[in-house]
FITORLUM-152169 format. One record per residue (C-alpha): residue number from 1; residue in one letter; chain; x, y, z. Coordinates in steps of 0.1 Angstrom, whole numbers, plus 5000, padded with zeros to 4 digits. Layout:
# FITORLUM-152169
NODE  pos  code  unit  east  north    up
NODE  NUM     a     A     X      Y     Z
...
This chain:
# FITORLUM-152169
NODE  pos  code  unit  east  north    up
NODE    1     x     A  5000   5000  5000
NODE    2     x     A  5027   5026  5012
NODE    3     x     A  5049   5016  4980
NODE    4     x     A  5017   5024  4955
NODE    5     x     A  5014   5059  4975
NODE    6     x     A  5051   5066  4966
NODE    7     x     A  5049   5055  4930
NODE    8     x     A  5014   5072  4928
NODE    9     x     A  5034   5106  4945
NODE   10     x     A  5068   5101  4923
NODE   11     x     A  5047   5101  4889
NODE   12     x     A  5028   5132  4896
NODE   13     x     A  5060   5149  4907
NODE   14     x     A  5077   5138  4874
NODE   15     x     A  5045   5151  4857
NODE   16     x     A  5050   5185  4875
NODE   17     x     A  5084   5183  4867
NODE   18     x     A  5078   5179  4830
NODE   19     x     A  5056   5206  4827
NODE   20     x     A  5082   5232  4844
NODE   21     x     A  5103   5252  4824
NODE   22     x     A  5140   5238  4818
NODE   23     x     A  5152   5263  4840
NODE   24     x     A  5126   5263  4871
NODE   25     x     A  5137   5227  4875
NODE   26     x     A  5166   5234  4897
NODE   27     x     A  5175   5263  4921
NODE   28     x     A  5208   5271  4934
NODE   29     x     A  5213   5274  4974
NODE   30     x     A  5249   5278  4991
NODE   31     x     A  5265   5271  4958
NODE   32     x     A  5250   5238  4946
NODE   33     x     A  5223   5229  4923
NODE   34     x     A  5193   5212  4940
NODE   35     x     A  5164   5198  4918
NODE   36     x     A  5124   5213  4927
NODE   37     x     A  5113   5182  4923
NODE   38     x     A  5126   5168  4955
NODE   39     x     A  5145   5198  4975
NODE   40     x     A  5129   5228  4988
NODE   41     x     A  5147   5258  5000
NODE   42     x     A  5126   5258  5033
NODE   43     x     A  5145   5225  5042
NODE   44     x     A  5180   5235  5031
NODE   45     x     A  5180   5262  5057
NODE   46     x     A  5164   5240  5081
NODE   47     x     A  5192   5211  5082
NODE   48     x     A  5208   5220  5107
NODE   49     x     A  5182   5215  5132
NODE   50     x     A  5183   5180  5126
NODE   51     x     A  5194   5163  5156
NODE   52     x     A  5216   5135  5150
NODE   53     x     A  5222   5100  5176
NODE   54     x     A  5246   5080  5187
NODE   55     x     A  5233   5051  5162
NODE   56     x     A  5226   5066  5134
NODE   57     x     A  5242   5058  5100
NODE   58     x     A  5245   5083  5076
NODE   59     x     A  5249   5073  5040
NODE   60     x     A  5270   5100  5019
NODE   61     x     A  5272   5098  4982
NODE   62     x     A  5276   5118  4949
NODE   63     x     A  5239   5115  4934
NODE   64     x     A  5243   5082  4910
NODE   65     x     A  5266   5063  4928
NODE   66     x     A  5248   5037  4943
NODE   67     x     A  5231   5055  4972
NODE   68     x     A  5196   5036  4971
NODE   69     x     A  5213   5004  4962
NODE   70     x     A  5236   5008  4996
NODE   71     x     A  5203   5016  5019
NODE   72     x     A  5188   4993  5008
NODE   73     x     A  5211   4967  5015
NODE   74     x     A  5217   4988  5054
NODE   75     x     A  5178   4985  5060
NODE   76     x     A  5177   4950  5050
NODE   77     x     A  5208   4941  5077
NODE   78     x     A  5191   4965  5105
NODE   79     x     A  5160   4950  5104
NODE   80     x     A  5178   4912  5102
NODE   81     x     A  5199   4921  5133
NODE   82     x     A  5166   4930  5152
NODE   83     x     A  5150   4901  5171
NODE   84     x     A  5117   4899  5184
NODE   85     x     A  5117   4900  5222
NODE   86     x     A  5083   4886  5239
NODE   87     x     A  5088   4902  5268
NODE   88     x     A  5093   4933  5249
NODE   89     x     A  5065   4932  5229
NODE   90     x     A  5057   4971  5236
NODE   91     x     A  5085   4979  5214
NODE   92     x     A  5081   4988  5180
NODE   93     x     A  5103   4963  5157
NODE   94     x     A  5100   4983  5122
NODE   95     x     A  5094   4963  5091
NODE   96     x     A  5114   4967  5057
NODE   97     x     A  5090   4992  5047
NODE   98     x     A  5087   5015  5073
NODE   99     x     A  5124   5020  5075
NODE  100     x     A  5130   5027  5040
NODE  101     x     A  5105   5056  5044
NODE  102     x     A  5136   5076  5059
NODE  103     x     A  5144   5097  5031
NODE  104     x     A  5174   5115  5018
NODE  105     x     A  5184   5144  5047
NODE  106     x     A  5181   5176  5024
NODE  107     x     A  5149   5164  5001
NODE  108     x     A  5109   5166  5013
NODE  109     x     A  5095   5188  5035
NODE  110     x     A  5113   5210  5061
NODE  111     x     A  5089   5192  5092
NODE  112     x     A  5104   5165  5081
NODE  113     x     A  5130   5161  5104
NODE  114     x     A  5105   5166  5136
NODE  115     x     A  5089   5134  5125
NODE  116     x     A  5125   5118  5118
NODE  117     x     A  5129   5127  5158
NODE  118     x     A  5100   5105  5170
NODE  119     x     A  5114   5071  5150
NODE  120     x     A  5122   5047  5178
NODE  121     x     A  5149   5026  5161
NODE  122     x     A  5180   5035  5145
NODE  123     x     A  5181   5058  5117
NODE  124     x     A  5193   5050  5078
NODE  125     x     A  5201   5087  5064
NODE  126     x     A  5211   5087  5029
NODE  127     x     A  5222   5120  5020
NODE  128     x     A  5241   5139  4991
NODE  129     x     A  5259   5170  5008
NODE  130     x     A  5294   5178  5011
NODE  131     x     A  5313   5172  5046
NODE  132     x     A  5306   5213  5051
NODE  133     x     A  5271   5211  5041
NODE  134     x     A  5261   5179  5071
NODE  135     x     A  5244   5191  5101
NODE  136     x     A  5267   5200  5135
NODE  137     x     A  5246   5174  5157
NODE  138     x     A  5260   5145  5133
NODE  139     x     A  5296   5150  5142
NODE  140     x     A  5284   5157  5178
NODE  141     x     A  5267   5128  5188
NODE  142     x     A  5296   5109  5167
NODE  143     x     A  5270   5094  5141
NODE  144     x     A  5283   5068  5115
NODE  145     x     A  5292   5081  5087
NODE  146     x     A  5298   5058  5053
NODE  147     x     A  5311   5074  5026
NODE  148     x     A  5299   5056  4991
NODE  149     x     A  5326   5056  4962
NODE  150     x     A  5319   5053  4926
NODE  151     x     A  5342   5057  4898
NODE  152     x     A  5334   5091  4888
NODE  153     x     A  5332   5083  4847
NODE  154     x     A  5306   5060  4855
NODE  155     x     A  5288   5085  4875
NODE  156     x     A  5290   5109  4849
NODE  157     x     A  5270   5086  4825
NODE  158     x     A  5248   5072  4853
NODE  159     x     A  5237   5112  4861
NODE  160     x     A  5233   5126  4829
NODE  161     x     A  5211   5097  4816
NODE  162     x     A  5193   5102  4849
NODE  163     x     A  5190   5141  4843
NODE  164     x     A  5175   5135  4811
NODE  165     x     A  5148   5106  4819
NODE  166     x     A  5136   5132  4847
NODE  167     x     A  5139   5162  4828
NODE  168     x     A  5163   5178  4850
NODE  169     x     A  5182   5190  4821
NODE  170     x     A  5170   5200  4783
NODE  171     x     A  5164   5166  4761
NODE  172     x     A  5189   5193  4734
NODE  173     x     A  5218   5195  4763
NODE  174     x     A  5243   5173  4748
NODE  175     x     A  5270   5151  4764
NODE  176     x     A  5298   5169  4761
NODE  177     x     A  5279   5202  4782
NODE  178     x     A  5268   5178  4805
NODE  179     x     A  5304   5168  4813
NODE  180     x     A  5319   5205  4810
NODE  181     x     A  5292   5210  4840
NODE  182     x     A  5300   5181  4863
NODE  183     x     A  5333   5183  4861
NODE  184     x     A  5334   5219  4864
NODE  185     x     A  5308   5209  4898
NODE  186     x     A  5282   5231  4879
């Protein structure tokens, strides 16, 4: 049911998104590029109110390199590692499903991260900002952070063919502009 919600809200995002101009589909905040269709502006600023714990993993990774993949593979080992405990049987043991509803740390809504607060089991937080970019509270509370790797040539061809299926960039942008901007971190 919750997976047919998600499809049901991904397609009428990429509907939206398709009907945007080329350039209302992404907005620049502290020097990167952020898509509309996922990030608002709103929850940029707010990141840093996100309060990090002692268990949680965060996932960090250049978009296209294997972020979902990796979480999905995390969730699937969290929720093996948890036994049920009869004589705990007050406490919530999360399914597959309900902890792959954490999302990414800077995309949805900004009171997102007051519903992140009330999970009761550790948290999976995938995420695609720089080192500068991660919220204070994560190096605090000494989070774990895993940093994701991907040769960056297939990246590159991973994103662009991404971009254009999503219609983050013009079906006319070519290749070779494509690469000038990632390499050039555009």
């Amino acid at each position: 049911m919750a997976e047919q919600q998600l499809s049901k809200v991904l397609d009428e995002k990429l509907e939206e998104n398709e009907k945007t101009a080329p350039l209302e589909r992404t907005f620049m905040y502290d020097g990167v590029l952020y898509p509309t269709m996922t990030s608002c502006l709103e929850t940029l600023k707010r990141i840093n109110t996100f309060r990090a714990r002692e268990d949680d993993i965060i996932l960090v990774a250049y978009p296209k390199s294997g972020t979902n993949w990796v979480k999905q593979i995390l969730t699937q080992l969290e929720v093996a590692s948890r036994k049920y405990d009869e004589d705990k049987q007050k406490q919530w043991q999360p399914t597959l499903q309900e902890l792959s509803l954490i999302s990414f740390l800077e995309f949805g809504d900004p009171g997102k991260f007051e519903r992140m607060e009330k999970l009761p089991f550790r948290r999976i937080i995938k995420t695609h900002l720089g080192p500068q970019m991660l919220p204070k509270s994560i190096f605090e509370k000494k989070a774990k952070i895993l940093a994701l790797f991907r040769n960056p040539k297939d990246t590159a061809v991973s994103y662009f063919h991404f971009s254009k299926g999503i219609k983050l960039i013009s079906d006319h942008e070519t290749w070779d502009e494509f690469l000038e901007a990632f390499i050039t971190g555009k």
